[in-house]
N, C-alpha and C positions, 0 to 999 in steps of 0.2 A: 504494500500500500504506500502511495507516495502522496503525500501531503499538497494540497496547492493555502500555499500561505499567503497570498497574494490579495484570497476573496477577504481578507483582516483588514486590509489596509485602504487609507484612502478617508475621506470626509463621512463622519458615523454624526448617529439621533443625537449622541451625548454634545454634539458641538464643537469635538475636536477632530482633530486633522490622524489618522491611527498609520505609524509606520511597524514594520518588522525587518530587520536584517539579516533573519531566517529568510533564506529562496526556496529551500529544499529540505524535505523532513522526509525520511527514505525508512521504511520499518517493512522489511522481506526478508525471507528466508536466503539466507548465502548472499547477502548483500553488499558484504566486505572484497567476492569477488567484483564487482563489478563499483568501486570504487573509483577507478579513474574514469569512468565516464560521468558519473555524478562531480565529480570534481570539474572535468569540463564542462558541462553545462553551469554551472555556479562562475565558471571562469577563473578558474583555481588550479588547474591543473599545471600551466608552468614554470606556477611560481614556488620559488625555494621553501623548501617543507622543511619545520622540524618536527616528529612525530614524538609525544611524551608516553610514556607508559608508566609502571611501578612494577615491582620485580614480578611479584603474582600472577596479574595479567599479563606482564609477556612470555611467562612462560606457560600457561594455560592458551595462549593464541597462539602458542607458536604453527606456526604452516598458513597462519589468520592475518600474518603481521600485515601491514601498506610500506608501499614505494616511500624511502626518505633520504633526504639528502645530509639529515643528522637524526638521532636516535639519542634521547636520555631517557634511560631506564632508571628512577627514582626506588629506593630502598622503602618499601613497602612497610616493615613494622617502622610504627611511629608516627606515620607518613600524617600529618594533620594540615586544613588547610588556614596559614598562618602565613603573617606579611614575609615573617623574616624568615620560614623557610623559602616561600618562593622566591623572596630576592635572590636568596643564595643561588637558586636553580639559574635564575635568570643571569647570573656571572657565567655560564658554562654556554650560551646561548651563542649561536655560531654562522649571525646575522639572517632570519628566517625572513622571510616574506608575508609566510601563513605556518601556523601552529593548529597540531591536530592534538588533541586529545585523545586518550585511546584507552577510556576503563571505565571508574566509577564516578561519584560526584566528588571525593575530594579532587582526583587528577584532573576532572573538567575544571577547578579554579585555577591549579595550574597551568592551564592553557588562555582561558579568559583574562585572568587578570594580568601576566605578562604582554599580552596581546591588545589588552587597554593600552597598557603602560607605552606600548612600542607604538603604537599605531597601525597596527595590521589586522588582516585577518585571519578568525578563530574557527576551527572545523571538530566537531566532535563526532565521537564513534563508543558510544554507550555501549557498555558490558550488559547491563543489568535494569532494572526498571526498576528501582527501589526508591524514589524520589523523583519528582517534577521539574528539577533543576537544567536538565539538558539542553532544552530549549529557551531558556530562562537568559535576561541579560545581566540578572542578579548576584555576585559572587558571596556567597554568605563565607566571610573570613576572620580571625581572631587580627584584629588591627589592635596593634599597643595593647594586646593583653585582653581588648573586649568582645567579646562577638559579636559582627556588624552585618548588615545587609545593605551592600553598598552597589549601589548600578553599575557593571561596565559595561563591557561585550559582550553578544550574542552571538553563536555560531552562527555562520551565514550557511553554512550544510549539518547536517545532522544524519550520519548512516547506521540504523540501530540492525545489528543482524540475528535474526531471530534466532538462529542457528546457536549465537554465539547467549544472550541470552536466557534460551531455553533451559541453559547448561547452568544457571546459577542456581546457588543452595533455598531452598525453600523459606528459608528464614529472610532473605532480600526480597522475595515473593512477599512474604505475609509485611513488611516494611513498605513494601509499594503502594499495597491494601489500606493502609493506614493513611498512607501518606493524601491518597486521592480522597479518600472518605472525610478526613478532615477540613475540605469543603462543606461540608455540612455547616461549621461553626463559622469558618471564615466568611463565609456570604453573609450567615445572618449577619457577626459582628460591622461588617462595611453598612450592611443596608441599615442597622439599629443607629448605625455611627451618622449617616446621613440624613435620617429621622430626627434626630433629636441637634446634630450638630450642622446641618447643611454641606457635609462634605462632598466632594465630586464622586458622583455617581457613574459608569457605564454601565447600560443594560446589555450592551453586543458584547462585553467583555463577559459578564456575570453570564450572560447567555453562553458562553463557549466553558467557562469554568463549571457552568451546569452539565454541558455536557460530556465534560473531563468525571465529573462525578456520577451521570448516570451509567456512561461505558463502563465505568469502574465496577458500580453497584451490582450492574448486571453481571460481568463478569467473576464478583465479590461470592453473592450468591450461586451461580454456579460450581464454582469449586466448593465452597460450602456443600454443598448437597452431593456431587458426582465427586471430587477432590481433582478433580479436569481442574488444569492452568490452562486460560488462554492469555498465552503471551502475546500474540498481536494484539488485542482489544485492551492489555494492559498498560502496555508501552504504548498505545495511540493516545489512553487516556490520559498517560505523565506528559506526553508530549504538545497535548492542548492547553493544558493547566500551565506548562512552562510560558504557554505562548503569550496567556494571559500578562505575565510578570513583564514583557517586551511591550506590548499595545498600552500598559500603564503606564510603564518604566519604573514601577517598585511593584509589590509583589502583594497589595493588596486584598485581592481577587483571591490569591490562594494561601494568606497565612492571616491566621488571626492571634485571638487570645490563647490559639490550642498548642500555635507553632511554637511560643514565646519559653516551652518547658524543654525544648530541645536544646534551647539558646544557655537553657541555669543547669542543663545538664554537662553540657561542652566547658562551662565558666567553671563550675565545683563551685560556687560560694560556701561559707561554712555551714557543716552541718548534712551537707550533698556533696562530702569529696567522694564516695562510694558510687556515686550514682554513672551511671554508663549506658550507652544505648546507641544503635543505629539513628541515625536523622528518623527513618518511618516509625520507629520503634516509641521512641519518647513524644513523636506528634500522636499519634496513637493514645499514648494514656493522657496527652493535652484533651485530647478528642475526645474520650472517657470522662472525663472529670468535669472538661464545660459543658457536657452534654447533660450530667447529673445536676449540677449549679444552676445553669440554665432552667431547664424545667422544673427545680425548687423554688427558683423567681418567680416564673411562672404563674403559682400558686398562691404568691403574695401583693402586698400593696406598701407600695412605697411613698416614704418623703423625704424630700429634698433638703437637703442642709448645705449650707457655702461651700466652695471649695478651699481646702487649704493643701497648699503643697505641701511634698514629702520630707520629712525633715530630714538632715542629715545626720544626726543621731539615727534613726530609724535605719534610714541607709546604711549605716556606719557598720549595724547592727548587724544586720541580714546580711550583707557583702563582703564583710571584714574590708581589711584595709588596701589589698591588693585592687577590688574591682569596685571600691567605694568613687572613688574620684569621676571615674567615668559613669558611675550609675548619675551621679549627681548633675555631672554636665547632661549629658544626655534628658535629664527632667528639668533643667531649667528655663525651658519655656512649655511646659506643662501644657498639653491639649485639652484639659479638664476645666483648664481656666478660660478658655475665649467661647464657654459659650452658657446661658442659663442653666443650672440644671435641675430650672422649674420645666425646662422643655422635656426631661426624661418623662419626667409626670405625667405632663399633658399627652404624652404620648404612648404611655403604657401598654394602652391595649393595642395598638401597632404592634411596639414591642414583643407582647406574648402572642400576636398573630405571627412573627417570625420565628419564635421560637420552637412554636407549633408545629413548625416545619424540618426541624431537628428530629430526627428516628426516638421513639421513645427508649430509654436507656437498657431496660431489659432484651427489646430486640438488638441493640448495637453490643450488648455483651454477647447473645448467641452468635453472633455472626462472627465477633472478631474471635470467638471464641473455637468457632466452625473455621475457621483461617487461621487458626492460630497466628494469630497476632497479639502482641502483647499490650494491655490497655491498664496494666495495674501499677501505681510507685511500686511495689516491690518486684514486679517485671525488668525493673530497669534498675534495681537497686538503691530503690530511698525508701527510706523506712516508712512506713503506714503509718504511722503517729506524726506526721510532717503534711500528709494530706490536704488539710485546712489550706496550711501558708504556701504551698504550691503555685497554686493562681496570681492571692495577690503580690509576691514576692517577684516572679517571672512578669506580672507586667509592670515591673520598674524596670525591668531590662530595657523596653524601647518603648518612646514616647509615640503609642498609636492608640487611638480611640478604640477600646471592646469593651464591652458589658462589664468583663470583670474588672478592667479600669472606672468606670462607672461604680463602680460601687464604694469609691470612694465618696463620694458626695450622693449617695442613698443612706437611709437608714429604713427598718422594715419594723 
C-alpha cells in the first residue's frame, strides 16, 4: 500500500494553508527490495546517502541492508535519544546529502535531528510499528537533561517492509496497540482544551487521527479474538497519526495528558527511578489511568477557583533538583492562566459529552488485556501506591492544556 500524502495538503475548513514533507509512505511486503526506485521518484536517489543503523538491527537485516555511501552502525545497548549522544554521532558524519534511518524510533531521531541540524534531507525505513513517530516531524529528545518535543524534520520517504516488521517481538506489537489507542484521550483533551480555552482547532486533522485510531481499533480487536496480527492495517494506522504531528507541526492530535507518563518515565524524577517502559508501553497505562479519571469526572460537578501557578517548592519536590529548573521554566507562562476557568463550568456538559466518547474503562482493560498490553504503574515499574500523583505530576512536565491540567483550578 502506498500512501498519497498529497490529498493532506493545500488550503483546509480550519483556515490554514496544511503542508507535509512526506511525498511517499510505502508499507508492502519486501519493500526494502525495491528501494531505489522509491528513492527516485522522491528524487533522492543520487544524492550522497549516509545510512544509520544500531548494532541489533543491522545484524537482524543483514541481506535487508540499502545502497550507502557511509554506514554508522550505532552500539545499541544504551542507545537513548539525547542531544549529546547524537552530536557525538554527528562528528563521524562524512558530508551526507540525505540521511536514512534504518530501525526503530530512537535511530529515526538520529536521523531527523542531524538532518534538521544540517539542512538536508531525512528518509526513514521502520523496523517495527511500535509508535507513531515515523512519519512525524516531531523528535521527542532528552535536550539539557529534559525530555522535549521539539519540531524538526520529516522524512520526505518512508519504506516500512512488512517483511521486515512482521518479524518483531510481540511485545512492540502490543506497544503499537497502545500507542494508537491513546487517541482516545488525546482528541478529547484538544477538543475539551478548545471548548473551554479557544484553542486552534482542525477537524481534517482530528479527522485522519480518527482514522489512525479506528484502523487501529479494528485491527486491536481482531487479534484480541483470532490473536491474527495484521501488520499492514497497523503500521498504516502509526503512519496516519504521524502525519497528523506534520499538518500541525507539534503533535497535538496525537498526545495528550496520557502521553505526558512516558515523558516522567524517561526523566526518573524521585520516587520513579525504577520505572521503565517502551514509548507504547507507559502511553498505554497514561491511556488507562485518564480513561479511569476521566469518567470519574464525568460523574461529578464542579467549581471553579482562580488559578494559581505551580510553586517551586512543589516543583522542587516532585522533581528533585536535577529536573527542577527546567520543570519550572517550562510552567512559567502557565496555559491555565490566559483563560476563565468559569469557562470549564459553563461548559461541562460539553465536557462529559466528550468524555462519553472515551471506551468505558472495563472494556479498554479487556482489550489491552486480550493484547497484552500493559496499562498498569506496576506494568512499567512504579509502585501502585504512587497512582494518584501520576497524572498531576506528569502534566508539569509540559505546558499543554488537558483535563488533568485543568484540574488545577477545579474543585468537586
Amino acid at each position: 500500500m502506498i500512501m498519497d500524502c498529497e490529498k493532506y495538503t493545500g488550503k483546509c475548513v480550519c483556515g490554514r494553508e496544511h503542508t507535509l514533507e512526506t511525498k511517499l509512505v510505502v508499507v508492502e511486503h519486501n519493500a526494502v527490495a525495491n528501494f531505489e526506485e522509491y528513492m527516485q521518484r522522491v528524487g533522492l536517489a543520487d544524492k550522497r546517502r549516509t545510512v544509520v543503523y544500531d548494532t541489533n538491527i543491522y545484524k537482524l537485516t543483514e541481506g535487508k541492508h540499502i545502497k550507502a555511501d557511509q554506514e554508522i552502525v550505532l552500539e545499541a545497548q544504551g542507545l537513548r535519544s539525547e542531544d549529546i549522544l547524537i552530536e557525538n554521532m554527528m562528528k563521524d558524519l562524512d558530508n551526507p546529502e540525505v540521511i536514512v534511518a534504518y530501525g526503530a524510533g530512537t535511530i529515526m531521531d538520529f536521523g531527523r535531528y542531524p538532518a534538521y541540524k544540517l539542512g538536508i534531507p531525512f528518509v526513514a525505513v521502520p523496523t517495527l510499528a511500535s509508535s507513531d513517530g515515523f512519519t512525524a516531524n516531531i523528535c521527542s529528545v532528552i535536550l539539557e537533561g529534559q525530555k522535549k518535543s521539539v519540531p524538526m524534520v520529516a522524512p520526505q520517504l518512508v519504506v516500512a517492509d512488512l517483511d521486515i516488521i512482521s518479524g518483531a517481538p510481540m511485545r512492540l506489537v502490543s506497544s503499537g496497540i497502545n500507542d494508537i489507542l491513546s487517541k482516545y484521550i488525546s482528541l478529547v483533551d484538544w477538543r475539551i482544551s478548545t471548548l473551554v480555552s479557544g484553542e486552534y482547532f482542525c477537524p481534517m486533522v482530528a479527522e485522519l487521527a480518527e482514522e489512525a485510531l479506528k484502523i487501529m481499533r479494528e485491527a486491536a480487536d481482531k487479534y484480541a479474538a483470532t490473536g491474527v496480527v495484521d501488520h499492514e492495517a497497523m503500521t498504516m494506522a502509526q503512519m496516519k497519526s504521524g502525519l497528523t504531528m506534520q499538518l500541525l507541526n507539534h503533535s497535538r492530535a496525537a498526545s495528550g495528558a496520557e502521553h505526558l507518563i512516558a515523558h516522567l518515565v524517561e526523566m526518573k524524577p524521585p520516587r520513579f527511578e525504577t520505572a521503565e517502559g517502551i514509548h507504547g508501553e507507559c502511553v498505554g497505562v497514561g491511556t488507562f489511568l485518564c480513561a479511569k479519571k476521566y469518567h470519574e469526572l464525568a460523574k461529578l460537578t464542579p467549581k471553579a477557583k482562580a488559578f494559581e501557578p505551580l510553586t517551586e517548592q512543589w516543583i522542587q519536590e516532585k522533581f528533585g533538583d536535577r529536573l527542577a529548573p527546567g520543570i519550572i521554566k517550562e510552567n512559567s507562562a502557565d496555559v491555565l492562566g490566559t483563560f476563565d476557568p468559569q469557562n470549564i463550568i459553563d461548559n461541562w456538559e460539553g465536557i462529559v459529552a466528550y468524555i462519553n466518547t472515551i471506551p468505558p474503562v472495563d472494556e479498554l482493560e479487556s482489550l489491552f488485556k486480550a493484547c497484552k498490553c500493559k496499562y498498569l504503574p506496576e506494568h512499567i515499574g512504579i509502585d501502585p501506591s504512587l497512582s494518584e500523583e501520576i497524572l498531576p505530576i506528569s502534566a508539569a512536565i509540559r505546558n499543554r492544556l488537558t483535563l488533568i491540567r485543568m484540574l488545577r483550578v477545579l474543585e468537586f
